[in-house]
ChimeraX commands (.cxc) that place a marker at each C-alpha (Angstrom):
marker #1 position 237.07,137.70,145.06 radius 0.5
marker #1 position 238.17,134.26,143.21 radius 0.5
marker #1 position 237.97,133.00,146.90 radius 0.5
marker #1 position 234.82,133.71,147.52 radius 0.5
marker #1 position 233.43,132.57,144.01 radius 0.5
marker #1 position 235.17,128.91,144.78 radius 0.5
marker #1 position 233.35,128.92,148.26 radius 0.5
marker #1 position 230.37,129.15,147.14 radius 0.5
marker #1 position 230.56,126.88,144.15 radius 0.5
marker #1 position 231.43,123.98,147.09 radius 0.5
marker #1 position 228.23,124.77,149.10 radius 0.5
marker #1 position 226.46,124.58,146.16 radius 0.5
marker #1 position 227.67,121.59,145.17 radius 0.5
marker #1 position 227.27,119.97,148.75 radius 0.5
marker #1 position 223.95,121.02,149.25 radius 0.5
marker #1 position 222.84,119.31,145.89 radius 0.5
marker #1 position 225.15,116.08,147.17 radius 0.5
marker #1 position 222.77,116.28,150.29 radius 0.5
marker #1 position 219.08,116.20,148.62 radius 0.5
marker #1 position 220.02,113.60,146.64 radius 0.5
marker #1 position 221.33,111.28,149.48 radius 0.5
marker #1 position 217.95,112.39,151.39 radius 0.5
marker #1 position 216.24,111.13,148.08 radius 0.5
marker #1 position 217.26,108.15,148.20 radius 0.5
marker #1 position 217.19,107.04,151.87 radius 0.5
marker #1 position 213.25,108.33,151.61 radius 0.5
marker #1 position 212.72,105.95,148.93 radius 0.5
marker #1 position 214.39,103.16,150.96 radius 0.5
marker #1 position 212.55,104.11,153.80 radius 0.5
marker #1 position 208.70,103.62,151.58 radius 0.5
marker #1 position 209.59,100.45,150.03 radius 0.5
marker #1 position 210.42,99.39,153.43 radius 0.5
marker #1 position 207.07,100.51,155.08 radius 0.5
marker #1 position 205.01,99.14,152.15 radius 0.5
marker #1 position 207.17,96.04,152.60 radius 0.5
marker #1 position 206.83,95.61,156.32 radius 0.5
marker #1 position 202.70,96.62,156.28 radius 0.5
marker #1 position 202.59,93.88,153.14 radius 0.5
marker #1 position 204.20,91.36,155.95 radius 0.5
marker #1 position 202.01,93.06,158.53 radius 0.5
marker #1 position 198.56,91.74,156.86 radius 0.5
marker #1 position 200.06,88.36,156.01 radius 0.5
marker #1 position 200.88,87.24,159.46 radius 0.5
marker #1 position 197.52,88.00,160.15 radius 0.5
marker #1 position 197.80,91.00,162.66 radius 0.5
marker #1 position 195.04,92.31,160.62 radius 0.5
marker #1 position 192.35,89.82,161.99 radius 0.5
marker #1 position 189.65,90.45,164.69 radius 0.5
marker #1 position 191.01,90.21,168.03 radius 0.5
marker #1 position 190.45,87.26,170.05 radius 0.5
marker #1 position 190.01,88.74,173.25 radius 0.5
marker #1 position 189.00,92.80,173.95 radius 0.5
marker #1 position 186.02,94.53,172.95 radius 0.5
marker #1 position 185.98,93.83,169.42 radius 0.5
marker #1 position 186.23,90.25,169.96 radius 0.5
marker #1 position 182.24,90.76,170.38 radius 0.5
marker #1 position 181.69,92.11,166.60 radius 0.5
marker #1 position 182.66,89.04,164.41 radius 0.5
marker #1 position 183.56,90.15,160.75 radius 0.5
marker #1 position 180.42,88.58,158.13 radius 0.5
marker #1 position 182.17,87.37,155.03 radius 0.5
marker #1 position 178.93,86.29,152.77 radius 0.5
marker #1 position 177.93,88.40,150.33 radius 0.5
marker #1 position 174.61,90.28,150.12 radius 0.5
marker #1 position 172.15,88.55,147.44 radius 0.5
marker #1 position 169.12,91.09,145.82 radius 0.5
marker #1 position 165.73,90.55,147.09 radius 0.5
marker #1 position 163.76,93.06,144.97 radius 0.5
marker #1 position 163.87,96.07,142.87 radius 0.5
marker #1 position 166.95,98.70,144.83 radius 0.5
marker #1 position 167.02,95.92,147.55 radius 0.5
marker #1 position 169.49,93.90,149.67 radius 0.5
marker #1 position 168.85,91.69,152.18 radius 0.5
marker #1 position 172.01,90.07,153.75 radius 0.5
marker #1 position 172.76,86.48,153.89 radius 0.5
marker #1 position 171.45,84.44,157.23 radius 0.5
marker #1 position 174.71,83.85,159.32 radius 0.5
marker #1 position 173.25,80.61,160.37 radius 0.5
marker #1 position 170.94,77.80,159.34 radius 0.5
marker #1 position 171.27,77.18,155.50 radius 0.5
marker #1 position 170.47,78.89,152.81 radius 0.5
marker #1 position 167.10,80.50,152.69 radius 0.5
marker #1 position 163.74,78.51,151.77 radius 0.5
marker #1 position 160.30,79.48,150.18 radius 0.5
marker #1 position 158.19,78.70,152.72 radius 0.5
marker #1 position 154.55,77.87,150.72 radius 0.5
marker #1 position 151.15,79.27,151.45 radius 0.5
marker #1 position 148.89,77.36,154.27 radius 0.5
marker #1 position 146.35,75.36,152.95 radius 0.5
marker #1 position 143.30,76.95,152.83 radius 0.5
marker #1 position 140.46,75.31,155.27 radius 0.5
marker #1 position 137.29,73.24,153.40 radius 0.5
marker #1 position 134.36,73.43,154.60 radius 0.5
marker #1 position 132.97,69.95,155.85 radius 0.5
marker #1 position 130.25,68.29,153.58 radius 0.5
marker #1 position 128.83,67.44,156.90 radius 0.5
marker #1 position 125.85,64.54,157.29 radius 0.5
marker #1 position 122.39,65.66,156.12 radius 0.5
marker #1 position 119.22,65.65,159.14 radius 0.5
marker #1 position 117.14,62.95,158.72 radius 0.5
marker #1 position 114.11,64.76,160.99 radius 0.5
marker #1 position 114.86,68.85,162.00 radius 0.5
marker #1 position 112.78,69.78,165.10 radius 0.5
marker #1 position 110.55,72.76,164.70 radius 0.5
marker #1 position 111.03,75.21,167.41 radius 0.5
marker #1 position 108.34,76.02,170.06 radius 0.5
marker #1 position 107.40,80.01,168.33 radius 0.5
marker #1 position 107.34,81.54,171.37 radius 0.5
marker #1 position 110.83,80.80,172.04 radius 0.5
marker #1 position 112.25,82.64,168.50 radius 0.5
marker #1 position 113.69,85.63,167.98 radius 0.5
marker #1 position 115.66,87.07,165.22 radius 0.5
marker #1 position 119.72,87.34,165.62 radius 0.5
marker #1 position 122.45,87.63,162.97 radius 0.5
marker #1 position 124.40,84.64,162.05 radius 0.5
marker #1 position 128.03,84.49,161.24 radius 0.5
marker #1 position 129.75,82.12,159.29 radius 0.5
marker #1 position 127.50,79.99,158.46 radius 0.5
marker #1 position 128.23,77.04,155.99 radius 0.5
marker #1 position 125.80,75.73,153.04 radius 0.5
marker #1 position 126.30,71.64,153.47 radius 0.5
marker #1 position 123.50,71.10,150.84 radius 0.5
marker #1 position 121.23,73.52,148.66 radius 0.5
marker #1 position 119.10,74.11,151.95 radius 0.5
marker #1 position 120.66,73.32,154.64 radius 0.5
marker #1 position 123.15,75.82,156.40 radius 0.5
marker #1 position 125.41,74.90,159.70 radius 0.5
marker #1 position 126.06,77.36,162.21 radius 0.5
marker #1 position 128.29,75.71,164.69 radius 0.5
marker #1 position 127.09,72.42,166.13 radius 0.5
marker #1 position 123.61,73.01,164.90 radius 0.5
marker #1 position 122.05,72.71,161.20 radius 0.5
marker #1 position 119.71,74.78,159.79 radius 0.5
marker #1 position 117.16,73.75,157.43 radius 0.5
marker #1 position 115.21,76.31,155.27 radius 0.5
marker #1 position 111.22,76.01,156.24 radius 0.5
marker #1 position 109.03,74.65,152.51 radius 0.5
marker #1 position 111.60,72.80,150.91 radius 0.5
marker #1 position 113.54,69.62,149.81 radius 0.5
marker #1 position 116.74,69.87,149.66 radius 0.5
marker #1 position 118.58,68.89,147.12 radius 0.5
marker #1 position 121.42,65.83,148.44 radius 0.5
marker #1 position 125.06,66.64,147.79 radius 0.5
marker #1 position 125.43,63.05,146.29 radius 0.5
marker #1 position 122.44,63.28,144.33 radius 0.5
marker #1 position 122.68,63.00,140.33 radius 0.5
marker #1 position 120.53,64.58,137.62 radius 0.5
marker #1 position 119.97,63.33,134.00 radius 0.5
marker #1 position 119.72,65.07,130.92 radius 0.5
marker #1 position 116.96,64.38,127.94 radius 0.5
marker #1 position 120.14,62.08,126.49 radius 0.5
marker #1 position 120.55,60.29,129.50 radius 0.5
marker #1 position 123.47,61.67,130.44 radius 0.5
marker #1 position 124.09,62.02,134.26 radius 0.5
marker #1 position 125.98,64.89,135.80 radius 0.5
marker #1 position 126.48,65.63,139.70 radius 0.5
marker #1 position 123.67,68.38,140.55 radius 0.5
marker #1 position 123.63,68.10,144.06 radius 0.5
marker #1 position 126.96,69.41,144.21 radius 0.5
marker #1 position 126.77,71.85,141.10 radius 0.5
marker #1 position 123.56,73.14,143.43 radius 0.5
marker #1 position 125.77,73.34,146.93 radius 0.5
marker #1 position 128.00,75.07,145.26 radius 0.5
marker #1 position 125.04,77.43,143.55 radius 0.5
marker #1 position 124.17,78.24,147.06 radius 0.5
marker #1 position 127.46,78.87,148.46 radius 0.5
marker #1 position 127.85,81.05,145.93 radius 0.5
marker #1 position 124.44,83.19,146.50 radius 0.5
marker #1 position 125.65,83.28,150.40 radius 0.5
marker #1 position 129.23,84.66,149.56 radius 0.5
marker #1 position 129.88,84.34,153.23 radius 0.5
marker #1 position 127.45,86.74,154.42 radius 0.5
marker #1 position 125.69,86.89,157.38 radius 0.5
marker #1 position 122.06,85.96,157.74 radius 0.5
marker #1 position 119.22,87.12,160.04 radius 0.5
marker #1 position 117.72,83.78,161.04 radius 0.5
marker #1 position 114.50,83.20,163.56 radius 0.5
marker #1 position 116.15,80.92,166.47 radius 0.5
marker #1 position 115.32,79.73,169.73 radius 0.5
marker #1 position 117.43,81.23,172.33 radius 0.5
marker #1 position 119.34,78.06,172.91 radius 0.5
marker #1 position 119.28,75.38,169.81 radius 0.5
marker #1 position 118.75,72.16,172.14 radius 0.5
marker #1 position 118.78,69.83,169.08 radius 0.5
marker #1 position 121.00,69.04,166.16 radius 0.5
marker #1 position 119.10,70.26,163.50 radius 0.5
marker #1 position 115.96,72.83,163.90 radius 0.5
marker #1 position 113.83,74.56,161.00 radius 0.5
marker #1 position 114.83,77.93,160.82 radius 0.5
marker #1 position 113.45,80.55,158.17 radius 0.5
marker #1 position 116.59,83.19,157.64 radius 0.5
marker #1 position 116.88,86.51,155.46 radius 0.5
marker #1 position 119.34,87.50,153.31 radius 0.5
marker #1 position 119.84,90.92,152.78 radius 0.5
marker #1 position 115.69,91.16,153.16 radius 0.5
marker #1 position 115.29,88.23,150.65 radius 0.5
marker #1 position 114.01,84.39,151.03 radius 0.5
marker #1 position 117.18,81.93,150.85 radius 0.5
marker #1 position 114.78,79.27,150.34 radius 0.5
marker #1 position 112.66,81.05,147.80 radius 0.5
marker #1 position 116.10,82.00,145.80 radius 0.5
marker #1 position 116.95,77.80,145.48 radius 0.5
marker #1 position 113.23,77.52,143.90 radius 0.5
marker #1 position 113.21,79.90,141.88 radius 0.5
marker #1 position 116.78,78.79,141.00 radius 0.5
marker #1 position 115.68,75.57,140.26 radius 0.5
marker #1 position 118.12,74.20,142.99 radius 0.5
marker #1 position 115.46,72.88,145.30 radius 0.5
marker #1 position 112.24,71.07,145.34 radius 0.5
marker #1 position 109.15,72.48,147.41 radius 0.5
marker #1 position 107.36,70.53,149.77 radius 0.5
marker #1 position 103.55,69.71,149.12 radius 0.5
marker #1 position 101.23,73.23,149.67 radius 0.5
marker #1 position 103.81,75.07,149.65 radius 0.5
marker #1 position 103.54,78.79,149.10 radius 0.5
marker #1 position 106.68,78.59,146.36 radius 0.5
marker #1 position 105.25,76.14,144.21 radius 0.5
marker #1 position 104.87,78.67,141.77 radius 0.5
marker #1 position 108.58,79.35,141.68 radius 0.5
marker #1 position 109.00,75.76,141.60 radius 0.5
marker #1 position 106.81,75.04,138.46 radius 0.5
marker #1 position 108.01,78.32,136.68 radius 0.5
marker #1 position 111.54,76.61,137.18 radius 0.5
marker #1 position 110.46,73.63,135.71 radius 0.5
marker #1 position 109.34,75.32,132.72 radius 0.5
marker #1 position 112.23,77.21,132.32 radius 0.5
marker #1 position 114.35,74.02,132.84 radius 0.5
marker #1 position 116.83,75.91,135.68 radius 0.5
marker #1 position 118.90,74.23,137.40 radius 0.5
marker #1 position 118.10,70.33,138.50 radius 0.5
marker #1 position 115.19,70.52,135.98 radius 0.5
marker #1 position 118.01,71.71,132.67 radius 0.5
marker #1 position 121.18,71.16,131.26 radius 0.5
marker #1 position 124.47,70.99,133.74 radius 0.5
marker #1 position 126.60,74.29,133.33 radius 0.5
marker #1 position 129.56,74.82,131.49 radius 0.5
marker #1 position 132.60,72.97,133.22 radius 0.5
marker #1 position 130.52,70.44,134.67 radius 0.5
marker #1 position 131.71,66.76,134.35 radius 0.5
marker #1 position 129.02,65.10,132.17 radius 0.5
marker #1 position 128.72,60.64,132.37 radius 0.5
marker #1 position 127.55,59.32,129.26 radius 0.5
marker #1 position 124.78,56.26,129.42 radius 0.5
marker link #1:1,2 radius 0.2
marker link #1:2,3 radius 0.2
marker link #1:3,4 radius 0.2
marker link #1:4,5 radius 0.2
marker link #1:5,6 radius 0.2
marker link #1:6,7 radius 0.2
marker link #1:7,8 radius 0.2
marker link #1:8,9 radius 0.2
marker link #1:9,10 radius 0.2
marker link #1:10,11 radius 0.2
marker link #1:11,12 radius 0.2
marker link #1:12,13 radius 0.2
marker link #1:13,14 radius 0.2
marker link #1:14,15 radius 0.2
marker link #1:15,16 radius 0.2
marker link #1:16,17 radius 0.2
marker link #1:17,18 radius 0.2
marker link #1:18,19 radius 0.2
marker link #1:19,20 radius 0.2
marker link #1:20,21 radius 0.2
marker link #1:21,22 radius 0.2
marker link #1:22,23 radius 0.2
marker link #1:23,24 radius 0.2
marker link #1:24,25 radius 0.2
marker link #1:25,26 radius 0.2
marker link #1:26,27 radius 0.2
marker link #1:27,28 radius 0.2
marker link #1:28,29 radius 0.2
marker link #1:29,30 radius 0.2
marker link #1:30,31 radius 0.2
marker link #1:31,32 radius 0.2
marker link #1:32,33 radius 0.2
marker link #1:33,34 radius 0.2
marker link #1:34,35 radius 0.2
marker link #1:35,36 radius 0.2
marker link #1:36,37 radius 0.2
marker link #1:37,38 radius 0.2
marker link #1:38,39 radius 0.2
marker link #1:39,40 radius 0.2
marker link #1:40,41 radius 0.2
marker link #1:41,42 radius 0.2
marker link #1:42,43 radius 0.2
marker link #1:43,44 radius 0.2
marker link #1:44,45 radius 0.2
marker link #1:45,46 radius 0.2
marker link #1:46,47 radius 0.2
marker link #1:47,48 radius 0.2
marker link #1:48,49 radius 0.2
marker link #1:49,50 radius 0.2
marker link #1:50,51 radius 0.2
marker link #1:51,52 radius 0.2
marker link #1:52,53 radius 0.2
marker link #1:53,54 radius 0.2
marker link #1:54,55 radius 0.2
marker link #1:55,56 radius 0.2
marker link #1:56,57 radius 0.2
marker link #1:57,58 radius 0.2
marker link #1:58,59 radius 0.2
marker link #1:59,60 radius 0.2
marker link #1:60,61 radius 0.2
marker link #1:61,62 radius 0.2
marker link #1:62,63 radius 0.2
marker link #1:63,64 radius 0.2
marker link #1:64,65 radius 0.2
marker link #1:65,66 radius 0.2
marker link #1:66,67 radius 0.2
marker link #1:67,68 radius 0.2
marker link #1:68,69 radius 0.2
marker link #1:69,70 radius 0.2
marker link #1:70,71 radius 0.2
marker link #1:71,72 radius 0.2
marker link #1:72,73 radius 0.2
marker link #1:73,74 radius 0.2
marker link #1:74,75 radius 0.2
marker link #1:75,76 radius 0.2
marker link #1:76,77 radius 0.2
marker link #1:77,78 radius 0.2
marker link #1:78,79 radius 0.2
marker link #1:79,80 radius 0.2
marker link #1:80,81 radius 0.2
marker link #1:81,82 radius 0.2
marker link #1:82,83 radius 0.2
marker link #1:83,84 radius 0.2
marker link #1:84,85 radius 0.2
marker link #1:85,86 radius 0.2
marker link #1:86,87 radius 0.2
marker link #1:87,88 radius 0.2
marker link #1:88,89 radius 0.2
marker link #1:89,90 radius 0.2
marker link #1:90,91 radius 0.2
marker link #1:91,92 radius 0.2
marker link #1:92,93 radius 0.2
marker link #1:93,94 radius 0.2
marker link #1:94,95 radius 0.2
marker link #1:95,96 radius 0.2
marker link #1:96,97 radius 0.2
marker link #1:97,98 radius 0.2
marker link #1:98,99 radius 0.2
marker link #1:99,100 radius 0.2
marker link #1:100,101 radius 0.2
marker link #1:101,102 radius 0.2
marker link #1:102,103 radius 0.2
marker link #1:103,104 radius 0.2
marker link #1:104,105 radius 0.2
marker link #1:105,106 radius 0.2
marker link #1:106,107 radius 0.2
marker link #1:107,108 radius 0.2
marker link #1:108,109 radius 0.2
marker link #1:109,110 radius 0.2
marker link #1:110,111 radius 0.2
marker link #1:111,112 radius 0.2
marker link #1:112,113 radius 0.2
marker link #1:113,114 radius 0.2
marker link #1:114,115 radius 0.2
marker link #1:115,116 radius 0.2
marker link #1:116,117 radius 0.2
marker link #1:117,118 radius 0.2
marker link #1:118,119 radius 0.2
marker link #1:119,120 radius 0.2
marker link #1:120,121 radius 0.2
marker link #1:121,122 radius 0.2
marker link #1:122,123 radius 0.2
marker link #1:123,124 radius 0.2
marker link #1:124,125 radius 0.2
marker link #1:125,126 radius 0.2
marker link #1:126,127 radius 0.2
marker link #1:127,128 radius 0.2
marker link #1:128,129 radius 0.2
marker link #1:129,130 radius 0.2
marker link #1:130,131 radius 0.2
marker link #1:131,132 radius 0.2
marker link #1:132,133 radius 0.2
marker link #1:133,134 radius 0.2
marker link #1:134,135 radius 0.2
marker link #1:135,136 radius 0.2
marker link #1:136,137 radius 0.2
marker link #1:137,138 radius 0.2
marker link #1:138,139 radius 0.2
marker link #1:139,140 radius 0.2
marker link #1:140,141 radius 0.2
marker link #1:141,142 radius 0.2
marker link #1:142,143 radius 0.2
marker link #1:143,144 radius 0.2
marker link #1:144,145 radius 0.2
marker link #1:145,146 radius 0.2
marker link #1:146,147 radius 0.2
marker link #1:147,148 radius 0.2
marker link #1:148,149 radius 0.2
marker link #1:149,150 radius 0.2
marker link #1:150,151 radius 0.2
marker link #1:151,152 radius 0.2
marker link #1:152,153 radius 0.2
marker link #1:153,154 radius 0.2
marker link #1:154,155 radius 0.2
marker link #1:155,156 radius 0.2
marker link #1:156,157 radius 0.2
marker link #1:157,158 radius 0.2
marker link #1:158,159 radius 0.2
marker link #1:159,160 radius 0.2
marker link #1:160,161 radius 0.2
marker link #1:161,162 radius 0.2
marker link #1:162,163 radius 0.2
marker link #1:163,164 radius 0.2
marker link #1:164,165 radius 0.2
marker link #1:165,166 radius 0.2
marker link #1:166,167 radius 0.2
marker link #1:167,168 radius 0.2
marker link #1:168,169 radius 0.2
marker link #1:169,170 radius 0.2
marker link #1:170,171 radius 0.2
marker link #1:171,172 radius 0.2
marker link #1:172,173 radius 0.2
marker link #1:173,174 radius 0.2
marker link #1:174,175 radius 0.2
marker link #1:175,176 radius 0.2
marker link #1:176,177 radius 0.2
marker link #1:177,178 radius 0.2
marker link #1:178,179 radius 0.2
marker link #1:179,180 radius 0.2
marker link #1:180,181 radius 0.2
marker link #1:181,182 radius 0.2
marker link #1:182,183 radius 0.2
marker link #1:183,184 radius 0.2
marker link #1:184,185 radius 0.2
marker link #1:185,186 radius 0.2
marker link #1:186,187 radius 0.2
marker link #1:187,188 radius 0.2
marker link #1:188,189 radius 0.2
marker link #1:189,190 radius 0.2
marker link #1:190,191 radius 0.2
marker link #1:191,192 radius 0.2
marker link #1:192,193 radius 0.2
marker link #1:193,194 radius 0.2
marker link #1:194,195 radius 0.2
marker link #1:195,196 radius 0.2
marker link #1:196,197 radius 0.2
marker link #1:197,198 radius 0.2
marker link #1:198,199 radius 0.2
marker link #1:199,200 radius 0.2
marker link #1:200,201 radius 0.2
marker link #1:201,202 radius 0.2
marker link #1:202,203 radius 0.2
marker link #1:203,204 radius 0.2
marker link #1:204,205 radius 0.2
marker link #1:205,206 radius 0.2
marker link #1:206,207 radius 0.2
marker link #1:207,208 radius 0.2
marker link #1:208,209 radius 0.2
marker link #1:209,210 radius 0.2
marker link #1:210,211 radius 0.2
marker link #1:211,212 radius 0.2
marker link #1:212,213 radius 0.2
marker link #1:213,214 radius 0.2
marker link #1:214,215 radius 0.2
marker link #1:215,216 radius 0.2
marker link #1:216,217 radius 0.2
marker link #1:217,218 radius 0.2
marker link #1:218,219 radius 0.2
marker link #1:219,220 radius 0.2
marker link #1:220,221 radius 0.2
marker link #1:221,222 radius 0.2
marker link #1:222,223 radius 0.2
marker link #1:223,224 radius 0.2
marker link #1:224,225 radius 0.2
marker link #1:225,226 radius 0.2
marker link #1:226,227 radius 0.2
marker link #1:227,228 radius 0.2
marker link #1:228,229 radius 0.2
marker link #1:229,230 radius 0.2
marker link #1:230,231 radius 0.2
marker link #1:231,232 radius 0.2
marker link #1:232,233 radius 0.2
marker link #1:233,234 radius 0.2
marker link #1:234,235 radius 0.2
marker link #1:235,236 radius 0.2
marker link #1:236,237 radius 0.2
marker link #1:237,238 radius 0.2
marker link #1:238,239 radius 0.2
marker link #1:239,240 radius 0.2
marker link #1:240,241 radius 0.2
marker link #1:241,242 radius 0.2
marker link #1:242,243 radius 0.2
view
């Protein structure tokens, strides 16, 4: 019985002998993997391959930069860092020169058609393409022409009175009364806008003159009275020369 007791007691006491030289030989063995993999990723055997598939997918080591609100946009690989590019210049449209003498178109050849884009040069004068159209009864007023006030001020209404008439026009199209082919440079044309009288607009606007008998010099002299445009004061904003 005493034998017995004593055997056991020795297994016991070499199985505890045995886990704790296991122990330690596992701990060995982890702080020699974590040792070896630290070594590993020093040397470099970590990198992309140089040759293989994934020698194709290169690793991209910039950082992201935020473009907006919840958004990333990632840094060009190539070519600098990125630029504001500003907006185009916006076109002008040309002052153009002014017809000395328009030709007035043989009747029988007009008919009405819509025209596009068409660009006020002057308070009167439109040009569609390569030929100008002047509005039939009046004057124009010239684009470097200057008005004076009851001071004797100057201040540039030929170009306050272009830009009137742009403005009226906003780009729409008008329903002018052309020849089917414009032969000259600059033809009289009467044109609609929206079912009104360009021409009769600028009188009554006071930013055009009417010719002799015409059938808006009533406009004309009620703009007068009323001292509109050419005939009054400039408008606000308007650069004013004193005498």
């Amino acid at each position: 019985m005493i034998r017995s007791f004593q055997f056991m007691l020795l297994l016991l006491i070499a199985g505890m002998i045995s886990t704790a030289v296991y122990s330690g030989r596992a701990k060995q063995n982890i702080r020699e993997i974590a040792a070896g993999a630290n070594d590993w990723s020093q040397s470099g055997a970590l990198d992309t391959p140089k040759t293989g598939p994934l020698a194709k997918l290169p690793l991209e080591t910039k950082t992201a930069r935020s473009v907006g609100r919840d958004l990333v946009s990632t840094p060009q690989v190539a070519g600098g860092p990125l630029e504001r590019i500003a907006a185009l210049p916006q076109p002008t449209p040309p002052i153009g020169p002014e017809p000395d003498i328009p030709s007035v178109p043989d009747p029988r050849s007009l008919r009405w058609r819509l025209v596009f884009n068409a660009v006020a040069t002057s308070a009167g004068i439109l040009q569609a393409g390569e030929t100008a159209l002047v509005l039939p009864g009046i004057d124009a007023v010239s684009v470097d022409e200057t008005c004076r006030t009851s001071s004797g001020a100057s201040w540039p209404c030929g170009m306050v009175a272009r830009t009137a008439f742009r403005n009226y026009l906003q780009g729409r199209a008008l329903n002018c009364n052309l020849p089917y082919e414009a032969q000259d440079k600059a033809i009289v044309a009467e044109c609609l806008l929206l079912g009104q009288d360009p021409a009769a607009w600028l009188v009554e606007q006071g930013w055009a003159r009417t010719k002799p008998n015409s059938a808006l010099a009533d406009l004309a002299a009620a703009a007068k009275t009323l001292n509109r445009g050419i005939y009054g004061q400039p408008p606000l904003g308007v650069e004013v020369i004193s005498p």
